[in-house]
C-alpha positions in Angstrom: -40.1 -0.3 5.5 -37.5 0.5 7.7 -35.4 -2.5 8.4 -35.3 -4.0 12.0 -32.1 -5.0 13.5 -33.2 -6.6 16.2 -34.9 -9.1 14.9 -32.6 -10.2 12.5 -31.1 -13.8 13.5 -27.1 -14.3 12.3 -26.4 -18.2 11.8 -23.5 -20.3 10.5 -24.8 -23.3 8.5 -21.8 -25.8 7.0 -22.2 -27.1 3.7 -20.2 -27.6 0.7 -16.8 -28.0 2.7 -17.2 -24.5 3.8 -18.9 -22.6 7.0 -21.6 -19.3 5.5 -22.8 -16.8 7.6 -26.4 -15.9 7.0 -28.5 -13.7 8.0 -32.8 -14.5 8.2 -36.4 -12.9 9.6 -39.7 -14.3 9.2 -41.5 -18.0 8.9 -43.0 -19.1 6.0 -41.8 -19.8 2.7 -37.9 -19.5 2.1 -36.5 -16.2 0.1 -32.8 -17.5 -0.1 -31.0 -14.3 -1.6 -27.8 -13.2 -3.2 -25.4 -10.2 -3.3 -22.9 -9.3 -5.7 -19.4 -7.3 -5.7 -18.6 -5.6 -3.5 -20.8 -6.4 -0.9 -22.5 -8.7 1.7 -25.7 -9.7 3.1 -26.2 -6.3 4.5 -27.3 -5.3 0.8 -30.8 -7.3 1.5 -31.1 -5.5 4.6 -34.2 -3.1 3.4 -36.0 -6.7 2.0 -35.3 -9.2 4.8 -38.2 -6.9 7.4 -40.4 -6.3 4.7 -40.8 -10.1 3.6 -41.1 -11.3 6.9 -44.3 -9.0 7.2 -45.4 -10.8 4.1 -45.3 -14.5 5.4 -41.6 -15.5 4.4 -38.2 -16.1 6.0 -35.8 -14.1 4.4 -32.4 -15.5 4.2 -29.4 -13.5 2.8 -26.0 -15.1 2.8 -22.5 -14.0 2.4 -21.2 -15.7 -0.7 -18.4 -17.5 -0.5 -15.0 -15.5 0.4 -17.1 -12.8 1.5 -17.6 -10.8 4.9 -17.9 -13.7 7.9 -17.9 -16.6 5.4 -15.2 -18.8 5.0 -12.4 -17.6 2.2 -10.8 -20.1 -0.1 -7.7 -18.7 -1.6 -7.7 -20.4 -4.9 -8.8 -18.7 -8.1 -10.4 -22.2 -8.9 -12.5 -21.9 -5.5 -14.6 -19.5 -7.4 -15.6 -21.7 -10.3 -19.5 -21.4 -11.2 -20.3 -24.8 -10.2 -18.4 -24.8 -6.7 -20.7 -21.5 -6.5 -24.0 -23.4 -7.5 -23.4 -26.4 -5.1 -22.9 -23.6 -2.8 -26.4 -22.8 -2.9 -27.7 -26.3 -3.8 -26.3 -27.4 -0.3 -27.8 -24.0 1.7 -30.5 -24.9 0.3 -31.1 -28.8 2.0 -29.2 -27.3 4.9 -32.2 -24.8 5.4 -34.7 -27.6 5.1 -36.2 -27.0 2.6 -37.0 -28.5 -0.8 -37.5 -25.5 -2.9 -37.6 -21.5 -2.6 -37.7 -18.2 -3.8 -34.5 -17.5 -5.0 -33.3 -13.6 -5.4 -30.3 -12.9 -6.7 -28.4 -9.2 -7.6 -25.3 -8.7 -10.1 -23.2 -11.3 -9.4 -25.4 -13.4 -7.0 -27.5 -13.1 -10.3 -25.3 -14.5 -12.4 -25.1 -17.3 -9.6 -28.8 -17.4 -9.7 -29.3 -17.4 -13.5 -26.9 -20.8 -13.3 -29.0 -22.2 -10.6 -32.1 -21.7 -11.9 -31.0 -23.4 -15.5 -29.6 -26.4 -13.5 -31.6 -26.8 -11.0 -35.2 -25.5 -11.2 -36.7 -28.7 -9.4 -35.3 -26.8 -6.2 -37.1 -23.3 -7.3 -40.3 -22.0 -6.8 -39.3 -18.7 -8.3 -36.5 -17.2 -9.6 -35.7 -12.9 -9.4 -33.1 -11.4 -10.9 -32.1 -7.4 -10.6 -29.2 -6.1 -12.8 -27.8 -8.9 -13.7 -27.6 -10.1 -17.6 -28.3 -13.7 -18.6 -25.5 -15.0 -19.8 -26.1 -15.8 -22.6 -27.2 -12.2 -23.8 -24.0 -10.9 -21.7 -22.0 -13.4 -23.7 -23.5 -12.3 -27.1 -23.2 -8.2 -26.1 -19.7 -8.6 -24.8 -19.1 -10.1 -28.8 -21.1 -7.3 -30.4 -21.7 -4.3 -28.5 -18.6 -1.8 -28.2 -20.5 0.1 -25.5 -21.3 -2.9 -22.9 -17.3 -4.1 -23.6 -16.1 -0.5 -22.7 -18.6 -0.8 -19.4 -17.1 -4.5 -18.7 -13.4 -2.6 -18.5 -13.2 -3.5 -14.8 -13.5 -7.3 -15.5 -10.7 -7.4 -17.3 -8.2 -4.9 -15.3 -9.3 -7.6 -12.4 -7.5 -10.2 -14.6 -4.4 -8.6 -13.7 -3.2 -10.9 -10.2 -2.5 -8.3 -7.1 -2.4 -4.8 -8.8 -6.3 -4.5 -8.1 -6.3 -5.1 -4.7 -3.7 -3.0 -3.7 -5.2 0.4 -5.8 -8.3 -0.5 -4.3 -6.3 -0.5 -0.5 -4.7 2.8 -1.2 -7.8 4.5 -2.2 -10.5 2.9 -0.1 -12.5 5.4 1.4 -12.8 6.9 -2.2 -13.1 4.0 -3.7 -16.5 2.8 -2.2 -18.0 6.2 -1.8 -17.3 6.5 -6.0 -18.7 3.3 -6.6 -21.8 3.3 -3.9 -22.9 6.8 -3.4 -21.1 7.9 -6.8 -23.2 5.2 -9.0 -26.6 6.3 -7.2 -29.3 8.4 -8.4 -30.4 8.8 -4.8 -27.7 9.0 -3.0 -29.5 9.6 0.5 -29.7 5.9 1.1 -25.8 5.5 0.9 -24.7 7.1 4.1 -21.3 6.8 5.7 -22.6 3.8 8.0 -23.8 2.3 4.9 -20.8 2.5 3.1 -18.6 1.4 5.9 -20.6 -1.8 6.1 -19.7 -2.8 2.8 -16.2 -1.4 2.8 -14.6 -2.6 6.4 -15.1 -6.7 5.4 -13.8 -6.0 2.0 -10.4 -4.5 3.8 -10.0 -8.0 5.6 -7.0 -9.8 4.9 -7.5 -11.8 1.4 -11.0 -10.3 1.4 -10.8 -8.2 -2.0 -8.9 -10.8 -3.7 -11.7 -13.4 -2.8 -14.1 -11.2 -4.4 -12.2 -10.0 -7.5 -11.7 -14.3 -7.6 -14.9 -14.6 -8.8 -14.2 -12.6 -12.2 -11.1 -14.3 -13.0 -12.5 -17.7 -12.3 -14.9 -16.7 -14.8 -12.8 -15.2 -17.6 -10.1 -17.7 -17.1 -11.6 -20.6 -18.0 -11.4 -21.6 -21.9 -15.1 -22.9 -21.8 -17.3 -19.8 -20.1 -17.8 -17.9 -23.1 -19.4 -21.3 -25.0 -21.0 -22.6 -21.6 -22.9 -19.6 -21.8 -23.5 -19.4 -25.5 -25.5 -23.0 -24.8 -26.7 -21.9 -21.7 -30.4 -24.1 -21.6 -33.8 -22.3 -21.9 -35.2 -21.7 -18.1 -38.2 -23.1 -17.0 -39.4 -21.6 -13.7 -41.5 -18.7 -13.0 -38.7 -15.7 -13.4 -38.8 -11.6 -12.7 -36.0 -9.5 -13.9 -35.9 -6.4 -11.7 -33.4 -4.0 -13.3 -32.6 -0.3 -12.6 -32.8 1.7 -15.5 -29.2 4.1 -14.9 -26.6 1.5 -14.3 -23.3 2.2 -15.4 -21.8 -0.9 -15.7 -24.9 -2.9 -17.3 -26.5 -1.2 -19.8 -30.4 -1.4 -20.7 -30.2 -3.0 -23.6 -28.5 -6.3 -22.1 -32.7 -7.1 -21.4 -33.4 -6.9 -25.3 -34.9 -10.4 -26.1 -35.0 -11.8 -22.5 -38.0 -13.7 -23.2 -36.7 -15.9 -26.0 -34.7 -17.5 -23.1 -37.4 -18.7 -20.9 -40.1 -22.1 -21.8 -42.7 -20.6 -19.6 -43.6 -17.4 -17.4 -41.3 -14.6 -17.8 -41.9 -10.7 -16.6 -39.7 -7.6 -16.9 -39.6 -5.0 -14.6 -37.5 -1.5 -15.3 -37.4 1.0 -12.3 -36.2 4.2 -14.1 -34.1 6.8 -11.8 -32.2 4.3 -9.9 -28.6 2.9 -10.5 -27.2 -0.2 -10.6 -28.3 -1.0 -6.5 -31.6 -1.4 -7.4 -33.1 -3.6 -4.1 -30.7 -0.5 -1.4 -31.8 2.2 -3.9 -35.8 1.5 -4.2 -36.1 -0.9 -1.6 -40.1 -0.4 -1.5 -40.5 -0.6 -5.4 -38.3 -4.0 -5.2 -40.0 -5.5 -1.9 -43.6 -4.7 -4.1 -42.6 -6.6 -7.0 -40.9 -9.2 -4.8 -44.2 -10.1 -2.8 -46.4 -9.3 -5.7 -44.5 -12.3 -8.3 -44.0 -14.4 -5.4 -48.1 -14.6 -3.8 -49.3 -15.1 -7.6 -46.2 -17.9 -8.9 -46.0 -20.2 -5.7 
């Protein structure tokens, strides 16, 4: 489906000491979704149409620091549970008691959190390309190949450096990493690209987003937070494109021994890391599909 601007309603809603800019289409049940680095909400734009043909109201935020949100400055602003109560508080402030949460890289890590700690607010939970982290913490430990891939995580550790490379290559930059990444790289046009890359150039914008990694890798208790991380219990889908080159396939291996009840795994081969811009109708299928027979 072709997605339709105009009837795409932009909100601010105030919650958790912090004003987020959101983006929704459709009545019905709630699809709150997530985006990852180095985006925005425009990354759901291909699902927000198609799942208000299907009954819902699709809601995709800008995480905090991100494009029109508001921007902490503090690496401890970024801290998983500040990011959690983000969503907790959207959440209530949308009215509702639970939804479909969707969540993609790191608004899946967000999501896999969530959905441990809170599934009395879920109906659903969907992840694409984004490892539990539990099985992230346990390849990052064991498996040369997924540490070499996770070499961006760590350069981020370093404070300004990253941002300023980043500034004096730009235009490359997110054409490598967008258009680069994809197998099918038609649905990554200039516009495209610009949308993701012109909020990231905001003042304090990159370093709000690269937060979120060292928030994570600088505090002493992650890697054994996520080694205990608890067994899920609400109905979850992970959607995950088969040629990403930061996440490899075999972060899925075992999935299901981290779940108490209904668990499904869905690969899309020929598609990169961007699964929901890259195969937008293959995602919105499964999305509608796992949502009509869970809920």
């Amino acid at each position: 489906m072709i997605p339709d601007p105009s009837s795409w309603i932009h909100e601010t809603i105030s919650t958790n000491g912090l004003n987020f800019h959101m983006v929704s289409q459709g009545e019905g049940p709630v699809v709150l979704m997530l985006h990852g680095f180095p985006e925005n909400w425009y990354s759901w734009r291909h699902q927000l149409s198609a799942l208000a043909q299907h009954g819902y109201k699709a809601v995709a935020m800008d995480m905090r620091g991100y494009n029109l949100t508001d921007r902490p400055t503090r690496v401890s602003d970024y801290r998983m549970p500040l990011l959690v109560a983000d969503v907790e508080g959207l959440i209530s402030a949308l009215g509702c008691e639970k939804v479909h949460l969707v969540g993609h890289d790191w608004g899946g890590v967000v999501a896999w959190t969530f959905g441990a700690r809170h599934p009395e607010r879920l109906l659903s939970l969907t992840i694409l390309n984004s490892p539990h982290p539990k099985a992230f913490a346990w390849h990052l430990k064991h498996n040369f190949r997924q540490l070499r891939r996770s070499w961006y995580m760590f350069f981020f550790q370093i404070p300004i450096l990253p941002e300023l490379l980043i500034r004096l290559a730009a235009d490359q930059t997110f054409v490598r990493t967008f258009r680069g990444w994809a197998i099918h790289k038609e649905m990554f046009s200039d516009d495209v690209i610009d949308f993701f890359k012109k909020p990231m150039l905001q003042p304090g914008a990159l370093t709000a987003g690269i937060n979120y990694y060292r928030a994570m890798l600088r505090n002493v208790k992650t890697l054994n937070e996520a080694q205990q991380f608890p067994k899920i219990s609400v109905p979850t889908q992970v959607i995950w494109g088969e040629n990403d080159r930061a996440l490899g396939k075999e972060l899925c291996d075992g999935l299901e021994d981290y779940f108490e009840n209904h668990f499904e795994l869905h690969f899309i081969p020929n598609c990169s890391h961007w699964v929901q811009q890259e195969e937008p109708d293959k995602v919105n299928e499964l999305l509608v599909d796992f949502f009509k027979r869970v809920a």
